[in-house]
N, C-alpha and C positions, 0 to 999 in steps of 0.2 A: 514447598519446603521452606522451614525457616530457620535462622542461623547464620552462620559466617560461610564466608565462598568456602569450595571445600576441590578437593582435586583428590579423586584416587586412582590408583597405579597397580596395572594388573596384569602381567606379560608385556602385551605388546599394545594393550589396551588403555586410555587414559581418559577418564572422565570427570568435566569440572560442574560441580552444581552452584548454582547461581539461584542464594532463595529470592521469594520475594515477601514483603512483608505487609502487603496489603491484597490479596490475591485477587478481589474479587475488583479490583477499580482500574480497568483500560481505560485509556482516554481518546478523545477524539477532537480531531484538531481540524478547521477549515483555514488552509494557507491563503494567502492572498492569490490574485491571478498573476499566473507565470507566462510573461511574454514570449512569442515564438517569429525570430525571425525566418524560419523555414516555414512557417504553415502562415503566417502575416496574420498571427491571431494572437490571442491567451485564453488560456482556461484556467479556472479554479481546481485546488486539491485537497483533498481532505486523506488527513494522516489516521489509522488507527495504532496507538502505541499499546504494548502487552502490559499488564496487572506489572513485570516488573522492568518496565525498563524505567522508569522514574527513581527506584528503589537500589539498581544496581548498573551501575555507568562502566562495570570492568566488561559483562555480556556481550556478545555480540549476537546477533538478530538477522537471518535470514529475511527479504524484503520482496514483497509481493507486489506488482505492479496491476492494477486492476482498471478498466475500463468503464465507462458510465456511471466515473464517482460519485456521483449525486444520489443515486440507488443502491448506494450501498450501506448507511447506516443510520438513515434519518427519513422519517417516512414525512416528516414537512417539507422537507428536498426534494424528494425524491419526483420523477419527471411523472407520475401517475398516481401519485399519495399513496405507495407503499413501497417500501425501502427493500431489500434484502436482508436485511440486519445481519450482516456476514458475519459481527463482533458476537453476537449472538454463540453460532457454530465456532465460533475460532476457541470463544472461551470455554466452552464445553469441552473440547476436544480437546486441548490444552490439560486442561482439568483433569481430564480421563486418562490421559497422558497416551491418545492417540497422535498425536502432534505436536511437534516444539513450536514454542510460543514465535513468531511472525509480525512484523512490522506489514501493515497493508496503505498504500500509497495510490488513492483513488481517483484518476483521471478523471474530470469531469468533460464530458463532451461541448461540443459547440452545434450551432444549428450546420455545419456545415460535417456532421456526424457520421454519414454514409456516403461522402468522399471519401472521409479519412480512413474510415476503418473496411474499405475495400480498394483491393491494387489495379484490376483493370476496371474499364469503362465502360460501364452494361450502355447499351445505345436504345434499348427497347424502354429503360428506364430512366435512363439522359442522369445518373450517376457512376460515383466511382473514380477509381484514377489516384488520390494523395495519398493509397499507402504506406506506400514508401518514404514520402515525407513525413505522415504523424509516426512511423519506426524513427525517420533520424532525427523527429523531435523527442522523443523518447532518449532513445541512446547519447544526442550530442547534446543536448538543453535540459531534460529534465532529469537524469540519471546522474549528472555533474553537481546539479542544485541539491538533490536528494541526498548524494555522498558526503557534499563539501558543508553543506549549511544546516542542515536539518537533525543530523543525527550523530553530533557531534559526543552527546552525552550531558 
């Protein structure tokens, strides 16, 4: 949609539209690597922003935390030469107005990958175990950074 914010009022219903004025241009961002004194590591993150959050700083943006950031929007990243191109499906969808438009925040893993993203210790396979670490690297270090620094408008 394009135009000025707009806010209508309907019972009990209230809906603010938020155009944007370039639709077709998300962007994407590769942050620097974010230190983790819980996991004694860092990893890189790559941000996808919607067609309008550049255009309208009042929106606020639901924010999707995604895994094996590297695979998700760049197929020269990406850990097997081909990406997911998730910006792909978000902008369609968006578009179609199956979906409101989404901030996506793309973890990139570490070699230390299948500790992290499993909570017990398979012993047949001698991995496993820092789930619960890369969750409260998540929740206490990267979800603070995310809030406080990144998307302030």
């Amino acid at each position: 949609m394009f135009g000025n914010n707009k806010q209508f009022k309907g019972g009990v219903i209230t809906v603010d539209i938020y155009p944007c004025f370039n639709p077709a241009a998300n962007k994407i961002v590769d942050k620097a690597s974010i230190p983790s004194k819980i996991l004694s590591n860092s990893r890189k993150v790559s941000l996808y922003y919607p067609p309008s959050y550049f255009d309208n700083i009042l929106k606020k943006y639901e924010v999707l935390i995604m895994h094996d950031g590297q695979n998700l929007f760049n197929n020269s990243q990406s850990a097997f030469g081909t990406a997911w191109l998730i910006q792909n499906t978000i902008n369609q969808m968006t578009s179609e107005g199956k979906m409101r438009e989404i901030i996506v925040v793309g973890v990139w893993n570490t070699n230390d990958r299948n500790n992290e993203y499993t909570y017990s210790r398979d012993p047949e396979y001698k991995f496993g175990g820092k789930g619960d670490k890369y969750l409260d690297f998540l929740e206490q270090e990267l979800i603070p950074i995310v809030e406080n620094d990144w998307f302030k408008g």
